[in-house]
N, C-alpha and C positions, 0 to 999 in steps of 0.2 A: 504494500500500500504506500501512496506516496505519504511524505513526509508530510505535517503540518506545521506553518511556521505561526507562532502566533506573537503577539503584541501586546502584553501585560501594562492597564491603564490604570492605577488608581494611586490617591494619595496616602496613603496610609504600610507604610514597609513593612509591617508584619502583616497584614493582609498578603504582601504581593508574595514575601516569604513562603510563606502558607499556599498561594496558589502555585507557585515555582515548584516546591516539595511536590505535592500533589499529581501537578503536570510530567515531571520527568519521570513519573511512573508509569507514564502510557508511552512506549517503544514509540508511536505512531506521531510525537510530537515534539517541537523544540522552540525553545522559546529565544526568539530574535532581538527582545529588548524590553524595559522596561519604563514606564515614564509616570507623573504624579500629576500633570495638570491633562487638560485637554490642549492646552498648546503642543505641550509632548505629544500626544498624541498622534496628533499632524507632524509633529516633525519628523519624530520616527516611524511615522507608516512612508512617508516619501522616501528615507533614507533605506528602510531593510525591506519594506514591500511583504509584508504578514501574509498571511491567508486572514487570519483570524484574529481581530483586537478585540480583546474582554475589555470593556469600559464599563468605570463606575459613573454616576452619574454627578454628584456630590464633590467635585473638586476647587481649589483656586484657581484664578487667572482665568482660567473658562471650563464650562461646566460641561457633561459629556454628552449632553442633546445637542451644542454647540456646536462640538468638536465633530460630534456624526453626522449632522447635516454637511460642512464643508468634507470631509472623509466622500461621504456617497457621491457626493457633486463632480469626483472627481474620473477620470477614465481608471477603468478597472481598479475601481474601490475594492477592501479584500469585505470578508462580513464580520458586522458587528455583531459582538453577541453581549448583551448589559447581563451585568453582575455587581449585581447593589443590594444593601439592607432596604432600599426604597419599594415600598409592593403596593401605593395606593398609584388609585384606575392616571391619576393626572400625568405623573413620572412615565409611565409603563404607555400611556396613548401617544405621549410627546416623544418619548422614544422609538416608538414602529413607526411614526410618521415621519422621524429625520432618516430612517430609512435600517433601520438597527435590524438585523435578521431574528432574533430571540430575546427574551428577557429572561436569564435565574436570578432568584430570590439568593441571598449569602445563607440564608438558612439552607440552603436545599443540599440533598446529599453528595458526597463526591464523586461517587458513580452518575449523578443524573447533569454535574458541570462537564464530565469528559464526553457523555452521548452528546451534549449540547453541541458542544466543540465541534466532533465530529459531524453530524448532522448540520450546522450551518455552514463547515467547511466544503459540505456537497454540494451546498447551494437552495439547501432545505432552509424552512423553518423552524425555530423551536421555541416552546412556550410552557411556561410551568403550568400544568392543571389547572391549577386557582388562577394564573394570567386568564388562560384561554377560557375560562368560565365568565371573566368579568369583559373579556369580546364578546363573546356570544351578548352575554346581557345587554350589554352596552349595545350593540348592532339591534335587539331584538326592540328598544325602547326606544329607539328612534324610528324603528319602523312603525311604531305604533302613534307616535308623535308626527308622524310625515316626513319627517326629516330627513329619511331615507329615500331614495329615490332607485325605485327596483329596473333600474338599469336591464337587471338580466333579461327583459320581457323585448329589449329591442335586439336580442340575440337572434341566429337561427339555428335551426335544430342542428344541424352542424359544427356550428358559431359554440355550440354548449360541449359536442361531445370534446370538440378539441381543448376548450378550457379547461375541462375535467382531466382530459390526458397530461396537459402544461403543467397545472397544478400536480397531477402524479410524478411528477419527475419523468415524465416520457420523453428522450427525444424525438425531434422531428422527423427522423426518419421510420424511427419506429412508430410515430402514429399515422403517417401516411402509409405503414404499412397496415397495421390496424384499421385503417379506413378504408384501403386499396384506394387513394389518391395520389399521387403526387407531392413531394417535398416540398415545390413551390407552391402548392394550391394551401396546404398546410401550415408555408410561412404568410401567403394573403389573409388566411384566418385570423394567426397570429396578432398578426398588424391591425386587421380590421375589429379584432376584440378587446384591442387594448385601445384603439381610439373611444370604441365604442363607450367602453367602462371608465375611459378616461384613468388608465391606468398607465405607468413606467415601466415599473418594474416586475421580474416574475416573482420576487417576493409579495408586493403588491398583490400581484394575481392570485397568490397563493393564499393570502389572508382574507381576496374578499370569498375564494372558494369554499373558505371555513366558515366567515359568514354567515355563505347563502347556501351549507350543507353539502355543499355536493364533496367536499370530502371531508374526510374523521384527519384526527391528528395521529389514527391508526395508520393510516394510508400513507404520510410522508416518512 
């Protein structure tokens, strides 16, 4: 398996201690630097080029919502994955909207930071339980409010099975194989379902697919 480089963010040195220990126990990973602010941040993702920066949210000089929004902004951003003591809905919304792939809780176990790892370094998703409970809520009481705007109805039946496949992790070839279409007909969908949904990115894609059901956090 290829290596994972990742990019250890927070301020607090025995924290990053603690996650260094932790980290050099999985073969599969090595950690490329360490920094304390969101400035660091930036600086050392331009310099060693991560797969993978764990940010905390809670720092000096600038804060890690800050730091992730210019991070994503940039060509081939690696993925964020937050890991903060912060677990109320305000941190945890502002964070998947600067573009962060996963949120863990510092509570959470050591085996469930390494799956995280792993899985946002494939380009997945990951979300603590209790995150992903308070999406759902939050998506289901806006829809109930209006606020929501069920986009997915100007899909076509087409338009849906390929989002569903996007969101699986499929690539394009393998869903034009699944479909018996064309690659290129596959990449038109693509495009025309991300205007449609007014979506960027396939993380994007993939959180509104949790959403609006159509896949489990089994499926990523």
């Amino acid at each position: 398996m290829t290596t994972i480089r990742i990019l250890i963010v927070d301020d607090h040195a025995v924290v990053r201690a603690g996650i260094r220990m932790l980290l050099e126990s999985d073969p599969d990973m090595v950690i490329v630097g360490e920094g304390e602010t969101g400035q660091d941040a930036i600086n050392l993702a331009q310099q060693h080029h991560p797969d993978v920066i764990l940010m905390d949210i809670t720092m000096p000089v600038m804060d890690g919502i800050e730091a992730t929004q210019y991070i994503k902004k940039q060509a081939e951003s690696p993925a964020i994955l937050t890991l903060t003591i912060h677990e109320g809905k305000d941190y945890f919304f502002h964070m998947l909207q600067a573009g962060a792939s996963g949120y863990v809780p510092k509570r959470a176990a050591p085996q469930d930071l390494l799956q995280a790892i792993h899985i946002v370094a494939s380009g997945n998703v990951y979300l603590d339980p209790a995150v992903a409970k308070d999406l759902v809520s939050d998506y289901l009481t806006r829809v109930q409010d209006g606020s929501e705007q069920d986009s997915y109805e100007v899909l076509t039946d087409r338009e849906r099975q390929v989002l569903t496949l996007i969101a699986e992790d499929e690539t394009n070839q393998s869903i034009a194989n699944e479909l018996d279409i064309s690659v290129k007909t596959v990449e038109r969908h693509r495009e025309n379902i991300m205007r449609k949904l007014n979506l960027h990115t396939r993380t994007e894609l993939v959180k509104y697919a949790i959403r609006k059901g159509l896949i489990s956090l089994d499926d990523l």
